[in-house]
Structures are given as structure tokens and as C-alpha cells.
N, C-alpha and C positions, 0 to 999 in steps of 0.2 A: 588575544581575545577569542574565545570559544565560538564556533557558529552555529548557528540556530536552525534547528530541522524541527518543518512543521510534520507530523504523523498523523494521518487520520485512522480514524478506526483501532487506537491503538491502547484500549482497554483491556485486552485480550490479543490471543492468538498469536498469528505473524507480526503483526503492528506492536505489540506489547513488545515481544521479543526483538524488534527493530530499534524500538527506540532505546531496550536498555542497551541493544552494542555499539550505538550510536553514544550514549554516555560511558560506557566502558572503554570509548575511543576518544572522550575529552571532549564533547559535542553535548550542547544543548538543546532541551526538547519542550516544543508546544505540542501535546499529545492532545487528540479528540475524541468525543469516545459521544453514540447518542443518548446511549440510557443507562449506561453501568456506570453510574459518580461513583459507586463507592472504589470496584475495581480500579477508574483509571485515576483516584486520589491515592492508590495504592502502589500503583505505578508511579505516579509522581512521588513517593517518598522513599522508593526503591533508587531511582537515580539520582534523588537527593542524597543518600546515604552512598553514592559511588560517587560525593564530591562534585556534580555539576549542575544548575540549575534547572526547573522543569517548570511548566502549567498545564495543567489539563481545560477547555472550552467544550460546550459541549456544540455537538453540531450534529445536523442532520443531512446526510449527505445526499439524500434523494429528497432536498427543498431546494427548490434552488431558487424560491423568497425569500428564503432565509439568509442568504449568504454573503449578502452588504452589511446586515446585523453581526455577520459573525466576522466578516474586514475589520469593522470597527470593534468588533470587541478584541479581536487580534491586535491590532492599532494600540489600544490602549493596557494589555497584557505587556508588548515591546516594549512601553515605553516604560510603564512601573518596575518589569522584572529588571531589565536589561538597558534602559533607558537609550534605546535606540529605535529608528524609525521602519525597520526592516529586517527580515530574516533572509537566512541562507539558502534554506534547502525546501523543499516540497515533494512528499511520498506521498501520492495518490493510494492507499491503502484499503480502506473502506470499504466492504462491500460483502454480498451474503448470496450464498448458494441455495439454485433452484430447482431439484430434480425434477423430471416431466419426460413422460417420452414426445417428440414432437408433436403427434398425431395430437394429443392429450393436453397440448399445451394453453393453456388460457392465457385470454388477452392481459388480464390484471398480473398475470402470472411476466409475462415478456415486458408489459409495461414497469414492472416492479424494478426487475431487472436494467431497462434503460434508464430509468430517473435515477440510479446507484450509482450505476456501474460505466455509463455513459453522458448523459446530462451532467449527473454530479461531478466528473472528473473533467470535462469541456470547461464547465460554467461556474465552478469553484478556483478549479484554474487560473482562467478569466478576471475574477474579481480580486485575485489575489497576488496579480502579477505587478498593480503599484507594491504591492511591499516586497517583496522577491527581486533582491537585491540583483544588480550586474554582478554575470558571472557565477552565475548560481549554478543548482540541479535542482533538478524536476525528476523523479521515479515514477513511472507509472506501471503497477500492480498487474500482472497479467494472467496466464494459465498455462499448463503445459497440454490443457484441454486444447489450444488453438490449435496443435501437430499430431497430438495422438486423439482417434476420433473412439470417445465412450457413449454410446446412447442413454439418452434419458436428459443429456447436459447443452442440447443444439443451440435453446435458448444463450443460457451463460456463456458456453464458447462464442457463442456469434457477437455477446458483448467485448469480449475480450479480443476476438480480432479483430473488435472496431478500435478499440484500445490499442494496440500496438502499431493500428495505421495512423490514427491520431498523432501519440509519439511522433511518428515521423515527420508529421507538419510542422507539429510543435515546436522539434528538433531545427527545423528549416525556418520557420518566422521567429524565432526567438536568439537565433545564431547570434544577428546583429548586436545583443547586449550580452553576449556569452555565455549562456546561458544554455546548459547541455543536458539532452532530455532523451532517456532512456527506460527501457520495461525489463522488467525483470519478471520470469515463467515459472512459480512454482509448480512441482511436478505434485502427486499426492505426497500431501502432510498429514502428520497423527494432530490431529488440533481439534477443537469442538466445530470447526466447518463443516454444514450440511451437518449437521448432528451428531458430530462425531462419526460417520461412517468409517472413515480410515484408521481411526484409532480404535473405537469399541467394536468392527468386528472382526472376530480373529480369520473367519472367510478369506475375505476379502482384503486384510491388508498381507494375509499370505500370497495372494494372489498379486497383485501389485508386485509385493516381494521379489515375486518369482518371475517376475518380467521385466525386474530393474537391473540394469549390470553391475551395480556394487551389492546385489543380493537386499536391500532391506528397504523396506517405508521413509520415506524423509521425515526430520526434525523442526521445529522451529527455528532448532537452533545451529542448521541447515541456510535457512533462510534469512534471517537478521543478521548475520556477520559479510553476508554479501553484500545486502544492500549497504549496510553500514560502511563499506567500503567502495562503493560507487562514490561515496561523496567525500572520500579521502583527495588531498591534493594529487597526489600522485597517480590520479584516474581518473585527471581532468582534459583525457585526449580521447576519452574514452564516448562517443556522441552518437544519438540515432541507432542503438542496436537493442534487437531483441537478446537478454541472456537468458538461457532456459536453467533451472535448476531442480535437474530433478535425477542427480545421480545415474544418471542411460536409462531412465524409465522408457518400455518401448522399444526396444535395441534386440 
């Protein structure tokens, strides 16, 4: 029987590319996406056509009203796709970049940033741990902003290494049903994140580049075959660790 990785945020980007190597690896996917249906109905028939099943729900990751509405529409996805009461996996994915030098940073601007990137991943968590089977994974999405310090980004890093202390609670109160909870740090990726910075300017991801020790800018496709295999059996000793992937970016 296939297990079931829920993906938020995964219309696009790292999440999109997450969830196809999660079906590339025989793994089933509840993908979320908050406003691109079309994209993430696109995704779902991308991994339909690699032979394993898929739903897209949409969800809003910075409501966190929202999120007993979306248990229950989860609840009843399980039961029609897969006729079962509970999934496997949970990737914390979800989430959007906020340039600001700190001086310059507005409230609505940091607030934006905690209801995403911190609330949403506490309190969605939360509400979704009846269905999140014993013995599970939990991913949670993090930065390689927490270690290499870029200005403009104080806000967002400062979500992110609330995020990876988190993790570690998680890691600890959730031990008891086996359930193993881990973050993974992308370094700069070419993706439309923050507007495509990394990818459309040639500046700047020379620069990057040239700071990285494998010489070049990270991929998506960089990023989704890792995560995809945190949730493999065989990386089930694997608990409570920050992995950064960002090729020696910073070295």
C-alpha cells in the first residue's frame, strides 16, 4: 500500500517538485495550493500519469480559522481517494518571501510572515495530527538564510529559525507515537520565490554562484529528491535534524 504525503504549498516551485519525486518514488500525494487551482489540478495529473494517486485541497496557510475546515475536508478526500482514515507524511512547505531591510520593516510586513510561516506550520500541524498516522514524518521547510546572514531577509530568517527550533519540540512530543520530525534548509534556488530573484537575475545568481562550492545556483530538482527521501523507509533513524541543502553555499 502506497503512503500518503500531505504537501502544502505545492502548486509550484519546491512543493510541486516535492511532490512529483514523492510519486516518482511510489508515494501518494494530498498537494495544497491557496489560489493557483489551475496549476495544482496540473500537478495532480502529472503524478496521476506517473501511475499513483493524487488530490489537490485548497488551503490557506496563514488562516489558521481555516484549518478544522480543511481536517475535515482532508478526512473526507482519505476516505473517498484511498478509503482510509489517515495519511503518512506531512511537509510543512507553504510559504512566501519577504524583502525588507530591517530598519524599513513593517509590522503587516513581519506579521505576514508569522501567520505563514510560523502560526501556520504550529497550528496546522496541530489540527492535523488526529489524521497523521503512528510513525509517521513531519518535514518542516526551512532556510539556509538561518546560517548564512543576507540583509534585507531579518524578518524571514527570524521565521525560519523559529521553525527549526520548533522541529525540535515537535521531534520530542511526538517521539512517543514515532513519529519523526525533521527541517530541511534550502540554500538559493532558481524558482519564482521572492520574484524570481535567483533565477531572472543574471547578477546575482552569478554571485551566489561564486560562493557556492559546487560552483552553480540550486535546482528544484535539488530539493524535492531530498525531501522525498526523508520519508523513504530506510531514513526512518533519521530524527530532529536540521539538513541544509545548499550545495556549500557560503564556504
Amino acid at each position: 500500500m502506497s503512503k500518503i504525503t500531505l504537501v502544502t504549498g505545492a502548486s509550484r516551485g519546491l512543493g510541486r517538485n516535492t511532490a512529483q519525486h514523492i510519486a516518482r518514488s511510489g508515494g501518494d500525494v494530498v498537494l495544497t495550493y491557496q489560489s493557483r487551482r489551475e496549476e495544482a489540478l496540473a500537478a495532480v495529473a502529472e503524478i496521476r500519469g506517473l501511475g499513483q494517486r493524487a488530490v489537490a485541497l485548497q488551503l490557506d496557510t496563514g488562516s489558521v480559522a481555516g484549518f478544522a475546515d480543511f481536517a475535515q475536508r482532508l478526512r473526507e478526500a482519505l476516505r473517498q481517494t484511498w478509503q482510509r482514515e489517515q495519511f503518512d507524511h506531512l511537509v510543512n512547505n507553504a510559504g512566501h518571501g519577504e524583502y525588507a531591510a530591517f530598519e524599513s520593516t513593517t509590522e503587516a510586513q513581519f506579521d505576514g510572515l508569522v501567520n505563514v510561516h510560523l502560526k501556520g506550520i504550529f497550528f496546522l500541524t496541530q489540527a492535523l495530527l488526529p489524521l497523521l498516522a503512528d510513525g509517521g514524518r513531519i518535514v518542516n521547510l526551512s532556510s539556509g538564510l538561518t546560517r548564512m546572514v543576507l540583509p534585507g531577509y531579518a524578518a524571514y530568517a527570524t521565521m525560519k529559525g523559529a521553525v527549526e527550533t520548533l522541529s525540535l519540540y515537535m521531534a520530542k512530543e511526538l517521539g512517543p507515537r514515532g513519529i519523526a520530525v525533521n527541517t530541511v534548509a534550502p540554500g538559493a534556488i532558481e524558482t519564482d520565490f521572492g520574484g524570481g530573484v535567483v533565477r531572472d537575475n543574471p547578477e546575482i545568481n552569478r554571485h551566489i554562484a561564486e560562493r557556492t562550492a559546487l560552483g552553480r545556483v540550486g535546482l528544484p530538482d535539488d530539493i524535492g529528491p531530498m525531501v522525498a527521501s526523508l520519508l523513504a523507509d530506510g531514513n526512518r533513524w533519521i530524527n530532529a535534524q536540521r539538513i541544509e541543502v545548499s550545495g556549500g553555499q557560503g564556504l
